[in-house]
C-alpha positions as CSV (number, residue, x, y, z in Angstrom):
1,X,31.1,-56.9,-8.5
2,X,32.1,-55.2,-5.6
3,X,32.1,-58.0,-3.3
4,X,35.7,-58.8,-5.0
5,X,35.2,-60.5,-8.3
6,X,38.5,-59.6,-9.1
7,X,40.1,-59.5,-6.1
8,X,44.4,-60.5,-6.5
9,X,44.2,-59.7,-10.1
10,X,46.1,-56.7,-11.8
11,X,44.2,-55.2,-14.7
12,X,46.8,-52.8,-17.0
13,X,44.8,-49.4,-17.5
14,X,46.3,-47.4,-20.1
15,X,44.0,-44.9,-20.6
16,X,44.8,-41.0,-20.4
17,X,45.0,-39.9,-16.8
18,X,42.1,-38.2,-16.0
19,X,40.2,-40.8,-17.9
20,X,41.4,-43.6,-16.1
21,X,40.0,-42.9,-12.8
22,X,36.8,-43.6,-13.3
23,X,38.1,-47.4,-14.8
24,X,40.7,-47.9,-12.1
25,X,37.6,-47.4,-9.2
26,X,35.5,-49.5,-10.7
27,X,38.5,-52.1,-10.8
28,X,39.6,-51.6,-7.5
29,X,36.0,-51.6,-6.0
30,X,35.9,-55.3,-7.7
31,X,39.5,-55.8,-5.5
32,X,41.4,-55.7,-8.3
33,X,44.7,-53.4,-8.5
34,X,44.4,-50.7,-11.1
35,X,48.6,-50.2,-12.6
36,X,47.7,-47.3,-14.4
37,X,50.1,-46.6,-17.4
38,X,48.8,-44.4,-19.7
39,X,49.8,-44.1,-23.0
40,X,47.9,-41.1,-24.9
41,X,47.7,-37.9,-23.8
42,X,44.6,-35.7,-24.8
43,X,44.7,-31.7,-24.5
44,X,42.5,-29.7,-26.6
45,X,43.0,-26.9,-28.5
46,X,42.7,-22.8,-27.7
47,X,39.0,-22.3,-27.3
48,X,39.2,-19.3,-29.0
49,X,40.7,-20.7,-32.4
50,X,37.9,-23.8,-32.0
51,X,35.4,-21.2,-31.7
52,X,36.6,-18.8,-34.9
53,X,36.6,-22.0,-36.9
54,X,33.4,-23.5,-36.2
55,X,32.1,-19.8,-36.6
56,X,33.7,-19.8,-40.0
57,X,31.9,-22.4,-41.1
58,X,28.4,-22.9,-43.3
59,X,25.4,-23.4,-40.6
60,X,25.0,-27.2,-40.0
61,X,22.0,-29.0,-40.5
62,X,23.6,-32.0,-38.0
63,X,26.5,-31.9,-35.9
64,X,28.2,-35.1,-35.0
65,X,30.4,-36.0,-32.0
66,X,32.8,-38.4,-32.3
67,X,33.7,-39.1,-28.8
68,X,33.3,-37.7,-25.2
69,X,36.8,-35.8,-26.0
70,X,34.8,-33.9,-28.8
71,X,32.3,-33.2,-26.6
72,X,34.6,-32.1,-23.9
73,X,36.3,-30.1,-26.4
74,X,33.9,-28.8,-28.5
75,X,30.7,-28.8,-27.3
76,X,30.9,-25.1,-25.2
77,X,31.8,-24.0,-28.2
78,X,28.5,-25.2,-30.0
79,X,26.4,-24.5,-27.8
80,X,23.6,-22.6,-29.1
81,X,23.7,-24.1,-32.2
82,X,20.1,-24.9,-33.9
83,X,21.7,-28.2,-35.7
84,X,20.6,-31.5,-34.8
85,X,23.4,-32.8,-32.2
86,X,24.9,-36.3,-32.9
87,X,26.7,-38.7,-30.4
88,X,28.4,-41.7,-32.0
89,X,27.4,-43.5,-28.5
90,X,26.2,-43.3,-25.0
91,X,29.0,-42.0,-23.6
92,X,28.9,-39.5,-25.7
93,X,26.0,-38.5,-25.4
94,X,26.0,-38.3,-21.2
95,X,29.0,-35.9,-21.5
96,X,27.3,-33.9,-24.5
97,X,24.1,-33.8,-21.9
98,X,26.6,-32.4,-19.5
99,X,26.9,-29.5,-21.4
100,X,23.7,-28.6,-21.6
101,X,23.2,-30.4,-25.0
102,X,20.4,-32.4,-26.1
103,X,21.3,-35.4,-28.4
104,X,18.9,-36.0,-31.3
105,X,20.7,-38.7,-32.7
106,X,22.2,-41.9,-31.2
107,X,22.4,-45.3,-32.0
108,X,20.3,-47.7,-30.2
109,X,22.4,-49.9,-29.9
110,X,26.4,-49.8,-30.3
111,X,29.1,-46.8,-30.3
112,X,31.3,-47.0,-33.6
113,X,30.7,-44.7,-36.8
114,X,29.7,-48.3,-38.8
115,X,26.8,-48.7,-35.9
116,X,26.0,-44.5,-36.2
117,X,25.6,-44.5,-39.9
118,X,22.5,-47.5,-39.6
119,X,20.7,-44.7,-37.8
120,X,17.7,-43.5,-40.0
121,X,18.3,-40.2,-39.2
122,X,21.6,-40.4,-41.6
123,X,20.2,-42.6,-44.4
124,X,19.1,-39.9,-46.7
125,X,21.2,-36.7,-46.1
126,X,21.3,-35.1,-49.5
127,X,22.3,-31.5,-49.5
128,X,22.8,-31.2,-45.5
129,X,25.4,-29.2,-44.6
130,X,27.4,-31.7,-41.3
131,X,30.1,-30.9,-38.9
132,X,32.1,-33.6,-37.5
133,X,33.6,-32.7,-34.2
134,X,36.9,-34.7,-34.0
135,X,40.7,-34.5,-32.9
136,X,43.2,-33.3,-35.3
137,X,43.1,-36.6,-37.0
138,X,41.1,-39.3,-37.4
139,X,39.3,-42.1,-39.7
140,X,37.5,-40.7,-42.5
141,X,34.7,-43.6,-43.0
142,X,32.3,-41.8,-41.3
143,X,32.5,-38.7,-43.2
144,X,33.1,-40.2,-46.1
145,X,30.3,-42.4,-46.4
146,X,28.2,-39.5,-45.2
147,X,29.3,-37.4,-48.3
148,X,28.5,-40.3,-50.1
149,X,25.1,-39.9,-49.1
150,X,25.0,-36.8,-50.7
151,X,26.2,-34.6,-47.6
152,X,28.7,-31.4,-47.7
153,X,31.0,-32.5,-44.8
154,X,32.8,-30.2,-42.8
155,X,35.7,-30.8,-39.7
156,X,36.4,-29.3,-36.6
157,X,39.3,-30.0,-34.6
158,X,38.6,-29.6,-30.6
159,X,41.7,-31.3,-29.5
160,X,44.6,-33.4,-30.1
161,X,45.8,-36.8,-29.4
162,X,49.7,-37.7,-28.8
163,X,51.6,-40.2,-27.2
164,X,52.7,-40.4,-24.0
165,X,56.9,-40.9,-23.1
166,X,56.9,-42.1,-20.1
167,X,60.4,-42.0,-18.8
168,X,63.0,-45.1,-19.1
169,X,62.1,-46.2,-15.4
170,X,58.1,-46.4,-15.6
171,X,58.5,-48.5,-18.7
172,X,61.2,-51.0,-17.0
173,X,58.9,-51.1,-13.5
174,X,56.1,-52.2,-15.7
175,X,58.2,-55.1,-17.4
176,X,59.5,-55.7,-14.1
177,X,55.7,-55.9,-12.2
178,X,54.8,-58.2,-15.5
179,X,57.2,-60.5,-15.0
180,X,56.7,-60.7,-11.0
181,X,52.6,-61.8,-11.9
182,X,51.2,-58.1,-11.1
183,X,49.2,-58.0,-14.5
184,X,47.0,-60.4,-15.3
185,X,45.1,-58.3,-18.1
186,X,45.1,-55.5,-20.1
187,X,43.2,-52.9,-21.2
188,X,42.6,-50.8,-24.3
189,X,39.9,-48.7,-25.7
190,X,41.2,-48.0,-29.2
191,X,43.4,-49.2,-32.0
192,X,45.6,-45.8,-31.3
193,X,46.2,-46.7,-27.8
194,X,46.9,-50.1,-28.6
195,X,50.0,-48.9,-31.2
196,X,50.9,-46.3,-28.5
197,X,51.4,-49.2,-26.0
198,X,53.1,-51.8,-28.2
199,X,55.6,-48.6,-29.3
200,X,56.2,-47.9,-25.2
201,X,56.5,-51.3,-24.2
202,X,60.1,-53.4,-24.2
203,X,60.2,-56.1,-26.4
204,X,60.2,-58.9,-23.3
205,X,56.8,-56.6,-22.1
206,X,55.5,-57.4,-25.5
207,X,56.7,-61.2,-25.2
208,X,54.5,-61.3,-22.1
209,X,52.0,-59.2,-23.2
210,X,51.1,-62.0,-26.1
211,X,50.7,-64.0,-23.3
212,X,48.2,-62.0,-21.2
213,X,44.3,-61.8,-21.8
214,X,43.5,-58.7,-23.4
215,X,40.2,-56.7,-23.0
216,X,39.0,-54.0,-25.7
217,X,35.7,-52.8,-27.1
218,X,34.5,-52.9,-30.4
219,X,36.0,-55.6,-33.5
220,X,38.4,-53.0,-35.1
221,X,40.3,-52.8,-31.7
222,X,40.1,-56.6,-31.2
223,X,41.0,-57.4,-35.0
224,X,43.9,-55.2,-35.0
225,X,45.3,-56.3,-31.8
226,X,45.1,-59.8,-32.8
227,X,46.8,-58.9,-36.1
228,X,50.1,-56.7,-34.5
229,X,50.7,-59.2,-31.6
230,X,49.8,-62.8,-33.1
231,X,48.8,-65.6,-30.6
232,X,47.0,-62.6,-28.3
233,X,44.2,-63.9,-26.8
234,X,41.6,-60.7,-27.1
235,X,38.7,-60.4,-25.8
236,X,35.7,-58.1,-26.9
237,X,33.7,-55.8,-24.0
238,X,30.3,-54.6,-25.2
239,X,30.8,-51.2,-25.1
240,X,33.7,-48.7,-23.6
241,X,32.4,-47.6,-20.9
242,X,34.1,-47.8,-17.7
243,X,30.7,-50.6,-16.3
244,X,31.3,-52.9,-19.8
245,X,35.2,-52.9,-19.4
246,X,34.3,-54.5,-15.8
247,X,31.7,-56.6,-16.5
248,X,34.0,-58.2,-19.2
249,X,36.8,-58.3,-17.0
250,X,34.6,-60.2,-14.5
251,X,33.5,-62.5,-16.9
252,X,37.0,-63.5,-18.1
253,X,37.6,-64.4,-13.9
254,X,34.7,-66.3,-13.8
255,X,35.5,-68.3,-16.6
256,X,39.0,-69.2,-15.0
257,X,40.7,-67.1,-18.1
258,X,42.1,-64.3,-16.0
């Protein structure tokens, strides 16, 4: 991959910022060209008030990361904690590890709350009291089901998400690079991002965007895109990481798609 698999070809990156560089080197070591745009900004919340909260709360049994953002966010302030720690994936996990945290439970295989709640370790939870370390918002199937299990399910918001507004000029220079052939895919890592983007973008963007291979992980994002911008050819990565967002990319070159 870095002896230019996707050398000539733009690849859209609208992740947040700071999480994008780690995606836009891995693109650009392939010899594509990274246009970042990103479209949801992540800050998290005053430590202090994250800490008073989750000291407020009953003692956990489990604690359950979301995402890396929850770990980024909230894991300082659980450290210390004699819970189990949960990671709803890999990446998760590494940036749980990073603080000093060692994950009990993690799926095998996969990164999505459907794929964390197969794990035996949540089959039976009767009576355990969980924290679910989140942004402000967020879907409620995975502690839902988890109460349904007989849990006592408690939240703790370590950050928030909003969109980005990028300013009247970014938004036309992207329409205008579309429309000159410098994107040739684009890439989103959840269903939020990909209704941030489709609310940022001008209606010819869109038009063009219809037209352009998209790369997401995970069948929620994939279903959803297919189902706000019809005729959208999608196309599923195995995982989000920054390596499985390449290898997909790749693959769609190879395959004389991209």
């Amino acid at each position: 991959m870095n002896g230019g698999a996707l050398a000539g070809r733009g690849i859209l990156v609208t992740r947040p910022e700071d999480q994008a560089i780690e995606l836009a080197a891995a693109i650009e070591n392939a010899g594509g060209k990274a246009v970042r745009f990103p479209v949801i900004e992540i800050t998290g919340r005053d430590r202090g008030v994250v800490a008073d909260e989750f000291a407020a709360l009953p003692a956990a049994d489990i604690i359950i990361f979301v995402s890396r953002n929850a770990a980024k966010f909230g894991g300082e302030v659980c450290t210390g904690a004699r819970a189990v720690i949960a990671a709803i994936g890999p990446s998760t996990e590494a940036a749980l590890a990073a603080r000093g945290l060692a994950v009990g439970i993690v799926p095998e295989d996969g990164f999505t709350s459907e794929q964390f709640l197969d794990h035996p370790s949540v089959a039976d939870v009767s009576d355990k009291n969980i924290i679910i370390v989140r942004g402000e918002s967020g879907r409620e199937l995975l502690g839902n089901e988890l109460q349904r299990r007989g849990a006592v399910v408690h939240y703790l918001s370590a950050y928030r998400r909003a969109i980005m507004r990028p300013s009247r000029a970014a938004v036309a220079e992207i329409d205008d690079l579309w429309r000159r052939g410098g994107i040739n895919c684009t890439t989103v890592l959840s269903v939020e991002t990909l209704e941030n983007l489709l609310q940022l973008l001008l209606p010819t963007t869109i038009d063009m965007l219809r037209d352009t291979p998209l790369v997401a992980p995970g069948g929620r994002v994939i279903q959803t895109a297919v189902r706000l911008v019809p005729g959208l050819k999608a196309h599923a990565a195995s995982g989000p990481a920054s390596e499985e967002i390449l290898a997909a990319l790749v693959d769609l070159q190879n395959s004389g798609q991209l």
